[in-house]
VOGU-3710 file (C-alpha; in Angstrom, 3 decimals, decimal comma):
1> xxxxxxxxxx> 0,000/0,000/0,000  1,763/3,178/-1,060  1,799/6,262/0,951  0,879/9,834/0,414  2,643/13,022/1,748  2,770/16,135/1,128  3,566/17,671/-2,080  6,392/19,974/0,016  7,876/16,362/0,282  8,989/15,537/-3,270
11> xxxxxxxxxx> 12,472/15,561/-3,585  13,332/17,905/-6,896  14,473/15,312/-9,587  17,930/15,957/-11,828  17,565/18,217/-15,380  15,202/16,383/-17,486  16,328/15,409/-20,432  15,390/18,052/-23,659  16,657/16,523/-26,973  13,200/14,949/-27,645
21> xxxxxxxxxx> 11,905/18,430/-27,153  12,815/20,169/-30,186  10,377/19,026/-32,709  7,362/20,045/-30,441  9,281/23,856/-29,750  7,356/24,852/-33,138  4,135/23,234/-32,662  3,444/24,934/-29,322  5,019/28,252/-30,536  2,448/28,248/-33,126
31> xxxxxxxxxx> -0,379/27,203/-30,368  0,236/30,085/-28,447  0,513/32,675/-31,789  -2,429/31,413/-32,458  -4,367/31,665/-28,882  -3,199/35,020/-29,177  -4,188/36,019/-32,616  -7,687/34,677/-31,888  -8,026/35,952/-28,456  -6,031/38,869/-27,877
41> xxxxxxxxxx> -8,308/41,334/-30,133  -11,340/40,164/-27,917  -10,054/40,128/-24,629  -8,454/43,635/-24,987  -10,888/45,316/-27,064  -13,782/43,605/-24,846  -11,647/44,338/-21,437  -11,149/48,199/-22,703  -14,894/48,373/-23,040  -15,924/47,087/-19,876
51> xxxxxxxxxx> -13,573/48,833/-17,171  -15,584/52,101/-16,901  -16,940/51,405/-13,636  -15,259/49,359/-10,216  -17,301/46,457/-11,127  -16,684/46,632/-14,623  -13,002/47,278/-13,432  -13,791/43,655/-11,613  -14,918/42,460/-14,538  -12,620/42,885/-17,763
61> xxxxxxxxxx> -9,566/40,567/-16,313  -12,059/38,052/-15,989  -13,565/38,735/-19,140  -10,283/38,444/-20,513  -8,865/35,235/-18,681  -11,836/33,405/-20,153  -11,221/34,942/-24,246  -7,709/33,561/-23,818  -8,619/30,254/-22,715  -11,605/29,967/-25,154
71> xxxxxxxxxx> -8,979/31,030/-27,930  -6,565/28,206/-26,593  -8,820/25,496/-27,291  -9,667/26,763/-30,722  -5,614/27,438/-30,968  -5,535/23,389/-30,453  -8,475/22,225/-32,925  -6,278/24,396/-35,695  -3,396/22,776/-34,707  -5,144/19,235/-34,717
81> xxxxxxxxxx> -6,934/19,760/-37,864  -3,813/20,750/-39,539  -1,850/17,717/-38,278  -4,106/15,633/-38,875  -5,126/16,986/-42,595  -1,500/16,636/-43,605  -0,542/13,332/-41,552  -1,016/9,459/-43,140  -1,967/6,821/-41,166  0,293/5,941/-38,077
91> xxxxxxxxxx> 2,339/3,045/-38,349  2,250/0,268/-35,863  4,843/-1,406/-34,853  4,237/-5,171/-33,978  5,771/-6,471/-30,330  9,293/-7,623/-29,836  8,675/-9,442/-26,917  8,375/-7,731/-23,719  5,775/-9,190/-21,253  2,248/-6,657/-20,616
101> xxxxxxxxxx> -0,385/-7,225/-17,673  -3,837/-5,636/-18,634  -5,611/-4,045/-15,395  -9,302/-4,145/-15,654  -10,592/-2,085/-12,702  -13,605/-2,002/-11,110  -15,331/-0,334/-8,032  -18,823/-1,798/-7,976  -19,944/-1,583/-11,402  -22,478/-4,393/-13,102
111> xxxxxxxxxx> -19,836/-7,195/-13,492  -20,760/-8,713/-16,953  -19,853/-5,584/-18,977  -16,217/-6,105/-17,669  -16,362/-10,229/-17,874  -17,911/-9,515/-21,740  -14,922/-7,035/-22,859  -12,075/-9,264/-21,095  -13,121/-12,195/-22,808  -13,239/-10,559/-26,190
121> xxxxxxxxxx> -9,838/-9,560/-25,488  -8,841/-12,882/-24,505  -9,792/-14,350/-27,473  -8,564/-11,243/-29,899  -4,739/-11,761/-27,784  -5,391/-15,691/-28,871  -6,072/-15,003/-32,402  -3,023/-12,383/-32,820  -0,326/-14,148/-30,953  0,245/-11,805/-28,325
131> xxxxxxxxxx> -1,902/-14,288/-25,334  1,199/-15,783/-24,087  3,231/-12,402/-23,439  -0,146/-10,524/-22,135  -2,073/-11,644/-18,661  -5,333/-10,125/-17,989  -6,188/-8,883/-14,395  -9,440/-7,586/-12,942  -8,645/-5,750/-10,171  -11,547/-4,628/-7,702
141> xxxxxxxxxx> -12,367/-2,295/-5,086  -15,954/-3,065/-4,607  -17,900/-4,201/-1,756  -17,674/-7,344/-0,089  -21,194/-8,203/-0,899  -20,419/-7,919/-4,760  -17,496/-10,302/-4,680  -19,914/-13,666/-5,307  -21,938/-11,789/-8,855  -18,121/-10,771/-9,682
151> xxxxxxxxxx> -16,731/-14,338/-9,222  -19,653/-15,582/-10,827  -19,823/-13,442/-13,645  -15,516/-13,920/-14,573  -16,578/-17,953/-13,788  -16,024/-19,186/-17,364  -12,807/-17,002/-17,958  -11,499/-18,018/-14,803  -11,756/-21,876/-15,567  -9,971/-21,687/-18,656
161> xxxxxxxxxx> -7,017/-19,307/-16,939  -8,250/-16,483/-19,118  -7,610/-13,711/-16,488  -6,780/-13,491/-12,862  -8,967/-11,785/-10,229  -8,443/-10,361/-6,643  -10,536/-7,963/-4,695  -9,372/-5,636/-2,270  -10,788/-5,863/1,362  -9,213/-2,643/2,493
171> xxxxxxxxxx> -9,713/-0,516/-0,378  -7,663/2,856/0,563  -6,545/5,012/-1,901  -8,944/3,344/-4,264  -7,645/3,273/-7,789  -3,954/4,164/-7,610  -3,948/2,401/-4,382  -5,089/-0,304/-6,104  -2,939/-0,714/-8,771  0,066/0,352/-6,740
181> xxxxxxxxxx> -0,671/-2,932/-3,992  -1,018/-4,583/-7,757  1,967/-3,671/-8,637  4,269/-4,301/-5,102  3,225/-7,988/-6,009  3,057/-8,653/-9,469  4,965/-5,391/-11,229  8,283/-7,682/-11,162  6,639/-9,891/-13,945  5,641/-7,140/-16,338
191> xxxxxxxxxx> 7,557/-4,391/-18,315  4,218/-2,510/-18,405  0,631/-2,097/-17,978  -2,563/-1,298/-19,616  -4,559/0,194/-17,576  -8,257/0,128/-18,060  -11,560/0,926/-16,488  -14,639/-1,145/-16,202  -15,913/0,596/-19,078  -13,045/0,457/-21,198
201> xxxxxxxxxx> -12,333/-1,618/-24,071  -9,413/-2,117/-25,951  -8,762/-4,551/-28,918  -5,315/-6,544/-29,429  -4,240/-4,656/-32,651  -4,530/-1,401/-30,541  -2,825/-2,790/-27,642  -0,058/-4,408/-29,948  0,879/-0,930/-31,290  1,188/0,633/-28,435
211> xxxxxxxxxx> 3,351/-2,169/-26,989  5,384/-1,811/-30,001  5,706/1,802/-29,704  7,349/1,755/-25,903  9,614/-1,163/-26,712  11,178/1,251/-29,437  11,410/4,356/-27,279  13,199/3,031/-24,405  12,365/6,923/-22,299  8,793/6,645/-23,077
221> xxxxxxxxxx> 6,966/6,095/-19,860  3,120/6,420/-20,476  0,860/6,200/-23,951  -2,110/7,445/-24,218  -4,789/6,352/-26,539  -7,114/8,470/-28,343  -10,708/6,955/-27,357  -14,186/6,635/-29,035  -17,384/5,930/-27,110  -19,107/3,058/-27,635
231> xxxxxxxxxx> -22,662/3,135/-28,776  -24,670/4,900/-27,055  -28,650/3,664/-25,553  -30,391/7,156/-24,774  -30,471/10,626/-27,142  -28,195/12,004/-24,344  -25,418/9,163/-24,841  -25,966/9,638/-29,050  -25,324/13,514/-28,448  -22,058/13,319/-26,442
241> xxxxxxxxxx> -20,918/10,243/-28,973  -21,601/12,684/-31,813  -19,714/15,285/-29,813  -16,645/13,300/-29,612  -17,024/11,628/-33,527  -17,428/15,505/-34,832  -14,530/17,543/-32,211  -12,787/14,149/-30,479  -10,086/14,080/-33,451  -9,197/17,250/-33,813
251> xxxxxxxxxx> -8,646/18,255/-30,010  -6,646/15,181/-29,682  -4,505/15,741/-32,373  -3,646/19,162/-31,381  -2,860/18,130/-27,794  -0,454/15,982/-28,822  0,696/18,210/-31,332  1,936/20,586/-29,061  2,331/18,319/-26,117  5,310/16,036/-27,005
261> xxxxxxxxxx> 7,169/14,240/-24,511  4,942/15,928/-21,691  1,348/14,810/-22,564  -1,349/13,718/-20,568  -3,035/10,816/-18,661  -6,853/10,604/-18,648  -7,046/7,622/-16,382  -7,423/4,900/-18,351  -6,624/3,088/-22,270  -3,147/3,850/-21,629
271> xxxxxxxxxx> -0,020/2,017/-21,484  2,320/2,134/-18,409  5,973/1,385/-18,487  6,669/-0,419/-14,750  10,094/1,200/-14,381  8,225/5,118/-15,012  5,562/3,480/-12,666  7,875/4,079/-9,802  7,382/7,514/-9,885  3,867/7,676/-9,381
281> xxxxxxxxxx> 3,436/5,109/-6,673  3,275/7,631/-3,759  0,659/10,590/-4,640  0,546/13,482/-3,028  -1,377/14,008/0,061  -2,499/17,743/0,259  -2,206/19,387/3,178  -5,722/19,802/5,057  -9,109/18,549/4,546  -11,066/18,039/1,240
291> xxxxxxxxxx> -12,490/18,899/-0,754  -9,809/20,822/-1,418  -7,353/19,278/0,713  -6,561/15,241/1,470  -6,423/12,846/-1,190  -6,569/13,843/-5,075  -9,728/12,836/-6,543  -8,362/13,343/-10,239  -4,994/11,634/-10,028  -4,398/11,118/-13,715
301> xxxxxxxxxx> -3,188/14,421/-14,731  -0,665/14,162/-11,335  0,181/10,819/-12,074  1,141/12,125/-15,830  3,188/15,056/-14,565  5,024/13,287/-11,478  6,258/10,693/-14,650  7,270/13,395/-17,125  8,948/14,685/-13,861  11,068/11,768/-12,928
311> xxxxxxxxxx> 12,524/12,125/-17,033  10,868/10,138/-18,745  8,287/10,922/-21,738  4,261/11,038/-21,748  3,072/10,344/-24,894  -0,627/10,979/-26,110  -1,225/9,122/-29,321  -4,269/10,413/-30,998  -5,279/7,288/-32,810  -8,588/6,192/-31,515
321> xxxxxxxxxx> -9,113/2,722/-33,526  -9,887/0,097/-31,344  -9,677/2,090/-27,937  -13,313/2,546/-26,432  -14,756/3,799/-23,266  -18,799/4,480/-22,272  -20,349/7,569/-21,801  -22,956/8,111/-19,150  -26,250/8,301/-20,976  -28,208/10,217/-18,905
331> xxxxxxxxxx> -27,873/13,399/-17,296  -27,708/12,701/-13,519  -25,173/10,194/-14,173  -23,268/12,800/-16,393  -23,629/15,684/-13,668  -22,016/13,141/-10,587  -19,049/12,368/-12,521  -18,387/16,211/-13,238  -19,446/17,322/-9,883  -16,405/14,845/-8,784
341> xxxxxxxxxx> -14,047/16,378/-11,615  -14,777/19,431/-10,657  -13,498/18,572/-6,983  -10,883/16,901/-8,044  -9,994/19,586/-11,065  -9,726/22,055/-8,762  -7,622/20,645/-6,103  -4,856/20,460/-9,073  -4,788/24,328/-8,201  -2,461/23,579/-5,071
351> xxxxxxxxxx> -0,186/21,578/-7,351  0,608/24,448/-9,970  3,753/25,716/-7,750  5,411/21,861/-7,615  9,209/21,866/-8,182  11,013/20,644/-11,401  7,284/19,706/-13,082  7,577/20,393/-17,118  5,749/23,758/-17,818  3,228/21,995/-20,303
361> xxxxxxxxxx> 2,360/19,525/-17,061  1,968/22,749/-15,040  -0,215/24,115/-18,263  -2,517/21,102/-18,214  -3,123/20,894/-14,162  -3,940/24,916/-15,089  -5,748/24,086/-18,110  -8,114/21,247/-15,592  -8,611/24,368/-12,819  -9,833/26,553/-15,490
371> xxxxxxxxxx> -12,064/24,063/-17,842  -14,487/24,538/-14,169  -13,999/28,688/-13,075  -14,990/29,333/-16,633  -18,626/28,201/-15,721  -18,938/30,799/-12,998  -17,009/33,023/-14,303  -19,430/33,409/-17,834  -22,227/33,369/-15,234  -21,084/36,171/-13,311
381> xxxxxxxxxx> -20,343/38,286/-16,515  -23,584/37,709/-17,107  -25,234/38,870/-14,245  -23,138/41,890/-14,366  -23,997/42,761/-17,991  -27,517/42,159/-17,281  -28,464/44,206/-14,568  -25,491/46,980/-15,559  -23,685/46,938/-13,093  -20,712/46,425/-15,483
391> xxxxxxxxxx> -21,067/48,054/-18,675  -21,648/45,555/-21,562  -18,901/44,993/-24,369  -19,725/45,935/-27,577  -21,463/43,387/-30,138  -18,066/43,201/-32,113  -16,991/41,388/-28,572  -19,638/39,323/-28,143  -19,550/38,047/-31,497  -15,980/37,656/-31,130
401> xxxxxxxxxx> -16,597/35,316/-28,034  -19,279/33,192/-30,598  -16,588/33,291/-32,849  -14,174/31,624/-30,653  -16,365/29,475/-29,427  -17,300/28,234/-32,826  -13,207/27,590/-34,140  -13,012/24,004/-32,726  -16,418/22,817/-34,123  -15,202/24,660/-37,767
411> xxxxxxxxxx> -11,950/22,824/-37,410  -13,634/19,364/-36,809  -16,056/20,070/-39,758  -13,318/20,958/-42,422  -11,616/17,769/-41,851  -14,523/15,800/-42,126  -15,572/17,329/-44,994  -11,784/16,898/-46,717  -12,086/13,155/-45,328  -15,647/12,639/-46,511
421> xxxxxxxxxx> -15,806/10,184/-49,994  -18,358/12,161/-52,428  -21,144/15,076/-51,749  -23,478/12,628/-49,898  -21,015/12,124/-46,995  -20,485/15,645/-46,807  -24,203/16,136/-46,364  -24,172/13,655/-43,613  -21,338/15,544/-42,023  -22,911/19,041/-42,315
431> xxxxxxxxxx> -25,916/17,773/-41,346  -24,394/15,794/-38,290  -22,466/19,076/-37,093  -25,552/21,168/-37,268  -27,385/18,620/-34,946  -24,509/18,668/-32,589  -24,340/22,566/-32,803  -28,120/22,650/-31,822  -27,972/20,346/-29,084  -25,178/21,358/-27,334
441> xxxxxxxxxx> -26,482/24,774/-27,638  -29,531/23,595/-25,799  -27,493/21,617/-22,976  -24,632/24,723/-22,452  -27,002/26,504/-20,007  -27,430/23,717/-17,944  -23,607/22,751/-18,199  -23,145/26,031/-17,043  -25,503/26,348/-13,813  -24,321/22,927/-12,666
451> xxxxxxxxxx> -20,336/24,037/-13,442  -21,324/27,138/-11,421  -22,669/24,742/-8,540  -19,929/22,243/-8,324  -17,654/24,794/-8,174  -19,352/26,899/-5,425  -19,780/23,754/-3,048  -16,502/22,500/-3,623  -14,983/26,291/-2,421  -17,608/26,011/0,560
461> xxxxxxxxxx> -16,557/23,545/1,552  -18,459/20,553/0,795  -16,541/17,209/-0,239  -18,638/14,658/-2,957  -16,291/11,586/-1,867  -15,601/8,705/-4,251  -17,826/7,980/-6,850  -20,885/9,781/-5,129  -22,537/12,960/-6,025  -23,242/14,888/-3,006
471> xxxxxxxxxx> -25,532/12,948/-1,340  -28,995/11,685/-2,389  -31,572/14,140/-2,638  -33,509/14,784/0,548  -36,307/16,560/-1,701  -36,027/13,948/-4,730  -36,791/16,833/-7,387  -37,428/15,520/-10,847  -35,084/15,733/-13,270  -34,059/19,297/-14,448
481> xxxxxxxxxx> -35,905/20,925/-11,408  -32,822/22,514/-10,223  -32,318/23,852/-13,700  -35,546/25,103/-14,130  -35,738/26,837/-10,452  -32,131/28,624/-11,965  -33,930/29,751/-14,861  -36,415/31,873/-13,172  -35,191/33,230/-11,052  -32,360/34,617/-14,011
491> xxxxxxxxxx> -36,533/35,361/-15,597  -36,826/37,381/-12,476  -33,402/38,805/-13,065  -34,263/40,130/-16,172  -37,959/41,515/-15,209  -36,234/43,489/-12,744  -33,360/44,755/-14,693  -35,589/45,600/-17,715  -35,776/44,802/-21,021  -32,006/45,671/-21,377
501> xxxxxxxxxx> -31,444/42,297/-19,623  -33,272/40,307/-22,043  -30,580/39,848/-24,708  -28,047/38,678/-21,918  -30,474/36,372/-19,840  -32,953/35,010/-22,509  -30,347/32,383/-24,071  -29,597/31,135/-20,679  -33,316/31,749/-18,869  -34,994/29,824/-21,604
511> xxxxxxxxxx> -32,876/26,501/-22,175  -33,376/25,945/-18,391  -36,679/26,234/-17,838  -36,951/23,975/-20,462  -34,916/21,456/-18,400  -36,988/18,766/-17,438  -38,930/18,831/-20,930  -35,409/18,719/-22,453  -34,366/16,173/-19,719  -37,012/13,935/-20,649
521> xxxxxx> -35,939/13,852/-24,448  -32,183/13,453/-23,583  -32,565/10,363/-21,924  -34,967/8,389/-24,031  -33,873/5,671/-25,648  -31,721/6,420/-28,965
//
């Protein structure tokens, strides 16, 4: 069982090694020209506008700070699009030999999904030669009570030695506490580790590619894969699939465009080198009590920097064939795994300052901090516009902020279009992005007052745990109450302020009192 201390604690590791660097120097030169030739006429001219009055004074840094980091995501479509419209198709290298363990975790989720996906890997590691250098684990952290449907569930893959199982009794640290127990006993055997969740899935081609890969870059420590989402079974599920089919590519590209040898971990379809594994085996405890204090919640991105830390390389390899993970299809279960991002996001905040990290790890544990204060942040703007208490930019800002907003979904679109095979794909495509435009249109408001929530309870205080919302509902509201109850009173906002207000609260007033109607839709059955 590892243990945690306090980030103060790390010792500060030797220079880390540059030379593979240099080719990534131009890409993120060219990300940041670009953030700031999006942003930069926005957030000054918009900034300029607004600072005529203290609050307004208030207002235009933060008015600013969220231009720049809406032009920095559009700065990494471009940059994905364009590597990604001039790239071929990624070679992949077969396996020289070394031995891999695959880690299927699980913390009391429905059993079969995880038995159904490891036998399908079983048999796909059978058919492409790789079975007797790969063992399959399932690791779990669930309840005592669910050990006998887990046992009986793996049953048949267990009698024919497909996979190995072993449930924790004393589950602290849950996930990297159990993989690093996993690894004190078995991490001898293996050179490295793929590391999936219970609703991952990962096919033997994929997995043989990336095994390839690390064998011929002895200083790459961690890989990780590009995902799709697996098909979805409400209109909610089919939205965020199309979400990720239409924008997934592009973002993914760009981060690793401009990432290099310090990319990113997002928990899970990635592969582990054991020796880099060292590195990570004893997180950071943060000093106090959560939420924004004890353990980290979102140890991926930490786990990712404390590797590129020690020297060696994180990799993010945007090819998404045969890498998979689910998608929560309906709202409440999409809101309580943000709520616990957003927790676990923002604790990353304390981390920002840690000695010898690699300043693109320090710009994603930033970027995490800020993809959650931009929620409240709009919000507040908002308000402030609204009921003038901050003068309102001009409409050359706003539509500058649209603007920006709208780069990554243009980005996506022009490389489907240049990818789609005669004018009746393309039709499919436009079609497809103006469906996704419309719907996540609809959803942003109530993205947005649930951001602006998470965020508020986590800085008051109140700590969501492990795979738990924040408690169940004493009330039991229907779904989209709490969305709806938001949106009048921003109604009663805007009666107030007069009809000045209208144009600023409208957008937002109307998608939420809509929620349960639109709540309803979501999550019927695709």
């Amino acid at each position: 069982m590892p243990r945690t201390f306090a980030p103060s604690q790390l010792p500060v590791p030797p220079t880390l090694p540059r030379q593979r660097a240099k080719p990534y120097r131009t890409a993120r030169g060219a990300v940041a020209s670009l953030t700031v030739a999006l942003a930069a006429p926005v957030a000054a001219g918009g900034a300029l506008s607004i600072a005529e009055t203290p609050a307004g004074a208030l207002a235009a840094p933060l008015f600013a700070l969220n231009a720049l980091w809406v032009g920095f995501g559009g700065a990494t479509a471009l940059a994905g699009a364009a590597a990604a419209w001039h790239g071929g198709r990624p070679s992949r290298p077969a396996p020289l030999g070394s031995r891999t363990a695959v880690l299927y975790l699980i913390c009391n989720e429905p059993p079969e999904g995880v038995a159904a996906a490891a036998g399908r890997l079983w048999r796909d590691l059978q058919r492409t030669g790789l079975a007797h250098r790969t063992d399959i684990h399932v690791l779990s952290d669930s309840r005592a009570a669910a050990e006998p449907a887990e046992r009986a569930a793996l049953a048949p893959l267990l009698a024919q030695g497909a996979l190995r199982y072993r449930r924790r009794s004393d589950n602290r640290w849950r996930k990297p506490g159990n993989i690093a127990e996993w690894a004190a006993r078995h991490g001898k055997d293996y050179d490295q580790m793929a590391v999936l969740d219970a609703d991952s899935r990962m096919s033997a081609a994929r997995l043989a590619g990336m095994i390839g890969r690390m064998e011929r870059c002895p200083r790459t420590g961690l890989i990780q894969s590009g995902m799709r989402l697996l098909p979805p079974r409400s209109r909610f599920g089919r939205s965020l699939r199309l979400s990720s089919r239409l924008g997934g590519p592009v973002a993914t590209a760009g981060l690793a465009a401009w990432t290099g040898p310090a990319g990113n971990y997002w928990g899970h379809n990635a592969l582990i080198r054991m020796a880099a594994y060292r590195a990570v085996r004893r997180l950071p405890r943060l000093p106090g009590r959560a939420p924004l204090g004890g353990e980290i919640l979102s140890h991926d991105f930490v786990e990712a920097a404390l590797i590129r830390r020690a020297g060696w390389a994180v990799e993010v390899d945007p090819e998404s064939r045969g890498s998979f993970e689910d998608a929560p299809q309906t709202l409440a279960a999409f809101h309580k795994r943000d709520r616990r991002w957003a927790q676990g996001n923002l604790q990353h905040a304390r981390l920002l300052a840690l000695p010898g990290l690699d300043p693109a790890s320090r710009l994603h544990l930033a970027s995490g901090v800020m993809s959650y204060l931009a929620a409240p942040i709009w919000l507040a703007l908002v308000l402030l516009f609204a009921t003038g208490l901050a003068p309102a930019p001009g409409l050359w800002a706003l539509a500058g902020v649209l603007g920006l907003l709208a780069v990554p979904k243009l980005a996506a679109l022009a490389l489907h279009l240049r990818r789609a095979k005669g004018a009746r794909a393309r039709r499919i495509a436009l079609r497809a992005a103006g469906a996704e435009a419309a719907v996540s249109t609809l959803i942003a408001p109530l993205l947005l007052v649930r951001q602006t929530g998470a965020v508020l309870a986590v800085l008051a205080g109140r700590d969501c745990g492990w795979k738990r919302a924040e408690g169940p509902s004493r009330l039991h509201l229907p779904q989209g109450a709490g969305e709806a109850g938001a949106g009048f009173a921003l109604a009663g906002v805007a009666f107030a302020a007069g009809p000045a207000a209208l144009p600023w609260l409208a957008p937002l007033a109307l998608p939420l009192v809509m929620a349960p109607a639109l709540a309803r839709w979501l999550e019927a059955r695709a």
